[in-house]
C-alpha positions as CSV (number, residue, x, y, z in Angstrom):
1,X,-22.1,-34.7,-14.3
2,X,-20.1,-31.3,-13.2
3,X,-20.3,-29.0,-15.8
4,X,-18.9,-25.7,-15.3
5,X,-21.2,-22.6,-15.7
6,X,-20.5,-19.1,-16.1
7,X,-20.4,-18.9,-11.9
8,X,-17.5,-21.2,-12.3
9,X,-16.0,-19.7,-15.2
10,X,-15.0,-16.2,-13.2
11,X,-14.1,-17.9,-10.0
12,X,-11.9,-20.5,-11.2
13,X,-10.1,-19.1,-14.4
14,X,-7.3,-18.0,-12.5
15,X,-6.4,-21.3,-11.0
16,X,-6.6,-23.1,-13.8
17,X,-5.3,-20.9,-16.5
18,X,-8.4,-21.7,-18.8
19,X,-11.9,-20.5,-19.2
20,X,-13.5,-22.9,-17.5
21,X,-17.5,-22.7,-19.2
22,X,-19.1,-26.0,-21.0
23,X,-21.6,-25.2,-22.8
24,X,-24.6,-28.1,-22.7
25,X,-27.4,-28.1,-25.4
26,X,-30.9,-26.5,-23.9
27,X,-33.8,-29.1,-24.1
28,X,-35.7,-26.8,-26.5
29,X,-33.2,-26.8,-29.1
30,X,-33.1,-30.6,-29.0
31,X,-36.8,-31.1,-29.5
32,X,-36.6,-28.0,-32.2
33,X,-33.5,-30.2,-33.9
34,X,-35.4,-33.8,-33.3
35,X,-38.5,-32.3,-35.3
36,X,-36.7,-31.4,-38.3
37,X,-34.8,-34.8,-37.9
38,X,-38.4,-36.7,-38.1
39,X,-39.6,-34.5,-40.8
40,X,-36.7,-35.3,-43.0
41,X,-36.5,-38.7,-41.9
42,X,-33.1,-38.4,-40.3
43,X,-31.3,-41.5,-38.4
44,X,-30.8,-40.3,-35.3
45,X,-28.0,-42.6,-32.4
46,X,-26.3,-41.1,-29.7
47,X,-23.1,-42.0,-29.7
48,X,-20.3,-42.3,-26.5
49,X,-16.7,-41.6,-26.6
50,X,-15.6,-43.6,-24.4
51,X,-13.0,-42.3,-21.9
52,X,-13.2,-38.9,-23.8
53,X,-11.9,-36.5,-21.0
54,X,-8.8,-38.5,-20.8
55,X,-7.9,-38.4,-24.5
56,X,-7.6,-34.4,-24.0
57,X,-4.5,-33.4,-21.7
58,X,-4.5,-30.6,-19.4
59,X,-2.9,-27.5,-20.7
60,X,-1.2,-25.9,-17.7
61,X,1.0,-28.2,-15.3
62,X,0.1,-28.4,-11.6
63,X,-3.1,-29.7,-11.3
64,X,-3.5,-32.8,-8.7
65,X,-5.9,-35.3,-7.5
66,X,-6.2,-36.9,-4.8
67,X,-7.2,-40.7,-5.6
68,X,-8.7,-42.6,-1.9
69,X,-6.9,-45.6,0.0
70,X,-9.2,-48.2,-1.5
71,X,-8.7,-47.4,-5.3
72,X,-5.0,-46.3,-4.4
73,X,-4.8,-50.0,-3.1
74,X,-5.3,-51.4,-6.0
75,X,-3.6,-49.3,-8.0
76,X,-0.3,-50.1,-6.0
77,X,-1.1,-53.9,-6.8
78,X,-1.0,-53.2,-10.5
79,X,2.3,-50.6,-9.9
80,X,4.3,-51.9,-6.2
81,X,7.0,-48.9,-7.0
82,X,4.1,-46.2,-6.2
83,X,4.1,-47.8,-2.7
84,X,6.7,-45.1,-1.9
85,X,4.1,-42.2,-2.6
86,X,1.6,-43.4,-0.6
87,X,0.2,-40.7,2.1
88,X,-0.7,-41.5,5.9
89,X,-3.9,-41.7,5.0
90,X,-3.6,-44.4,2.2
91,X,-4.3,-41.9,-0.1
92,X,-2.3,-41.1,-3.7
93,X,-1.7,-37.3,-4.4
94,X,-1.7,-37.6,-8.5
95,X,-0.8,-34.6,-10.6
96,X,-2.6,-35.1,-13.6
97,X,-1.9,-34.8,-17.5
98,X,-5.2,-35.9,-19.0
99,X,-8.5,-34.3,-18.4
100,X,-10.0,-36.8,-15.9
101,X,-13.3,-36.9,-15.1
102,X,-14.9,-34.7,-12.3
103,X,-11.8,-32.4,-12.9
104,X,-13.3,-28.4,-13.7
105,X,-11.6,-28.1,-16.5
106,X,-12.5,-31.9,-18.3
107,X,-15.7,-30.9,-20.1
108,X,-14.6,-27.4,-21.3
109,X,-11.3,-29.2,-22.9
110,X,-13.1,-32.1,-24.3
111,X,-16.0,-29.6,-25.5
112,X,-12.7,-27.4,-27.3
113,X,-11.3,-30.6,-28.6
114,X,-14.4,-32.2,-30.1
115,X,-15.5,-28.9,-31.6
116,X,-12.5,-28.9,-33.9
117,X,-12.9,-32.1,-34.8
118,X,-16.3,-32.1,-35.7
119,X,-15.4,-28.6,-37.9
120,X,-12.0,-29.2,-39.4
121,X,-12.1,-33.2,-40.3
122,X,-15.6,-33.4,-40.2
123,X,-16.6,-30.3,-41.8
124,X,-19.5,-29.4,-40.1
125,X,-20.6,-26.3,-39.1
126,X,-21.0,-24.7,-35.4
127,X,-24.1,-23.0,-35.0
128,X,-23.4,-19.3,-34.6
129,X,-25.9,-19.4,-31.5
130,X,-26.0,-22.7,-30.4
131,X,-22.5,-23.9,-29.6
132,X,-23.6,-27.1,-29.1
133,X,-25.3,-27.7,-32.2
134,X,-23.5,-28.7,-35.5
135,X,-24.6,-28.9,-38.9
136,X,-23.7,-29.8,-42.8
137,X,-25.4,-29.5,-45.7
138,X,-24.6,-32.8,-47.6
139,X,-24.5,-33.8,-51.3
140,X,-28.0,-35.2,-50.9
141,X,-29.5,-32.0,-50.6
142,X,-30.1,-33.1,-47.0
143,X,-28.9,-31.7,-44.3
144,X,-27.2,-34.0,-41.2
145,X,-27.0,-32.8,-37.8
146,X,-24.8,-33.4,-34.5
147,X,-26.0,-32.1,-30.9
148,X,-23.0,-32.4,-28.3
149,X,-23.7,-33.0,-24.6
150,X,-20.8,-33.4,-22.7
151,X,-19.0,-36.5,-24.3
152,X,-22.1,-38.0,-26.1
153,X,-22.9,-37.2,-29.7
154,X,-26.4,-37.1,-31.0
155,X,-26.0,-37.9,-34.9
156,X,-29.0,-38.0,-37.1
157,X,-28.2,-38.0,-40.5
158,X,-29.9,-39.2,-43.7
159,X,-30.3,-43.2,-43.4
160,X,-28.2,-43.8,-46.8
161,X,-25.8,-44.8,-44.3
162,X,-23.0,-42.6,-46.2
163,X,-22.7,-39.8,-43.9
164,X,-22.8,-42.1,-40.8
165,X,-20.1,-43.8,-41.9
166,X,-17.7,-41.2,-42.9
167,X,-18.5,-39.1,-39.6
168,X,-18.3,-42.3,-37.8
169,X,-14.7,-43.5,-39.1
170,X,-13.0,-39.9,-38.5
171,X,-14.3,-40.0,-34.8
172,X,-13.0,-43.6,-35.0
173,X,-9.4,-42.7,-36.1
174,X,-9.7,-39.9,-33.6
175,X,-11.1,-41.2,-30.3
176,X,-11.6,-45.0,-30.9
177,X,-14.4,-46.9,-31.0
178,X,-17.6,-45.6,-28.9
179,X,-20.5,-47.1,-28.0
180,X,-23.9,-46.7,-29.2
181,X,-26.3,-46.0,-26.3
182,X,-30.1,-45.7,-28.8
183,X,-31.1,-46.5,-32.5
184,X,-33.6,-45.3,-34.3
């Protein structure tokens, strides 16, 4: 997966009118988080939005992508009237609206997008220090936690089943229905 880093972030900002960073959750903060979940007997799943970079649209107008004769091809099947746009080459030149995959800017807008989410309807907490890393102290006297890398949610919450379900059905409302890559 591309995932811009600070390099990036400078280089780029300019052509894309955005900061450009992603953060991604370091490996030690997942074991550190995946103790505590064990200890407290958290339910940990990792959960998928599916098709997450292309429910966020691109902020500044003017960015295109260049899609190759084969999938243009069959894109032209589905729509005949984009025939007419059709380079030499077979190629379509696509200026985009959503974040689409692969794009520089995708992860940072998704990460921007499900960071509000998970604080304002969900009503977790960002870690001041670990901007991937979310928490909420529920009425359990339990704690639940969710780890973000790049549109995959780690959730491990007390297995009551309450929490999952409410955190569950906003993203739901939200994003749709995602898929559930691991139980435990």
């Amino acid at each position: 997966r591309f995932v811009a880093g600070k390099a990036v972030k400078d280089m780029e900002k300019l052509d894309w009118g955005i900061d450009l960073y992603s953060p991604t959750i370091d490996t030690k903060v997942i074991l550190l988080v995946f103790c505590i979940a064990i200890q407290n007997r958290l339910l940990a799943e990792i959960w998928d939005v599916k098709g997450a970079f292309l429910l966020v649209g691109i902020k500044q107008p003017g960015i295109y992508a260049k899609i190759d004769r084969f999938i243009a091809d069959v894109l032209i099947e589905l729509k005949p009237e984009w025939k007419k746009m059709q380079q030499i080459d077979g190629s379509l030149l696509v200026e985009l609206e959503k974040a689409w995959y692969g794009t520089a800017a995708a992860s940072a807008l998704w990460h921007e997008e499900i960071t509000g989410t998970l604080i304002n309807k969900c009503g977790y907490v960002q870690h001041p220090l670990v901007s991937c890393l979310f928490y909420k102290d529920l009425e359990n006297g339990k704690r639940g936690y969710i780890m973000l890398h790049v549109d995959d949610l780690c959730v491990m919450v007390p297995d009551d089943g309450a929490e999952k379900a409410r955190v569950k059905k906003i993203l739901t409302d939200c994003y749709g229905e995602m898929g559930i890559q691991d139980k435990n």
